[in-house]
C-alpha positions in Angstrom: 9.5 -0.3 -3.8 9.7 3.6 -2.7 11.6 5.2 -0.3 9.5 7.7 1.9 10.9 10.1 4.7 9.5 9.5 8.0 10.0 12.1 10.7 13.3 12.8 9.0 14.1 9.1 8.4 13.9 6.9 5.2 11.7 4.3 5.4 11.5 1.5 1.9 7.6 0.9 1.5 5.6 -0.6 -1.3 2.1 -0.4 -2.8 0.4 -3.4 -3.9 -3.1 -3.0 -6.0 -4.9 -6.0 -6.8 -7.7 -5.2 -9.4 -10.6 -7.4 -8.9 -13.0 -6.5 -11.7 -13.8 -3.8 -14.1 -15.1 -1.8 -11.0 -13.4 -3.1 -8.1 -10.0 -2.9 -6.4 -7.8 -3.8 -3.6 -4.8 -1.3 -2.3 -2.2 -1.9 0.6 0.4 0.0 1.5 3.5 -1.6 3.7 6.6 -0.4 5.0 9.6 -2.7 5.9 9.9 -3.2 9.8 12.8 -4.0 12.2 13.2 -7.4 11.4 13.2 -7.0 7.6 9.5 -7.9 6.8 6.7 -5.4 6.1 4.1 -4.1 8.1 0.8 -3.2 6.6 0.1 0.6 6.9 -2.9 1.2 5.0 -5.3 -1.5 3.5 -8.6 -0.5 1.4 -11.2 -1.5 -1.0 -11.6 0.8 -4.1 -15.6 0.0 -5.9 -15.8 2.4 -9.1 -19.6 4.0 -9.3 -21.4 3.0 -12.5 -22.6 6.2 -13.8 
C-alpha cells in the first residue's frame, strides 16, 4: 500500500502485478474510494519482446 498526493490530498493506493509467464504480465493500479474499497485506476497488459 502507498500513499500518493492527489490535488493536495492523500490518497492510500496499491499496485498489484501478476506475472503470467517468462514474457508476460498483468499490472493494476487502485486507489481506496469513499466507502473503503478500491477503485481500479489503471489496468494493463505488459508482453516482453523476444529479441
Amino acid at each position: 500500500m502507498v500513499e500518493d498526493k492527489y490535488a493536495g490530498i492523500s490518497i492510500k493506493g496499491r499496485t498489484t502485478v501478476t506475472v503470467l509467464s517468462p514474457t508476460q504480465q498483468t499490472i493494476k493500479y487502485e486507489m481506496v474510494d469513499g466507502k473503503g474499497g478500491y477503485a481500479t485506476i489503471v489496468e494493463g497488459k505488459v508482453t516482453k519482446d523476444e529479441r
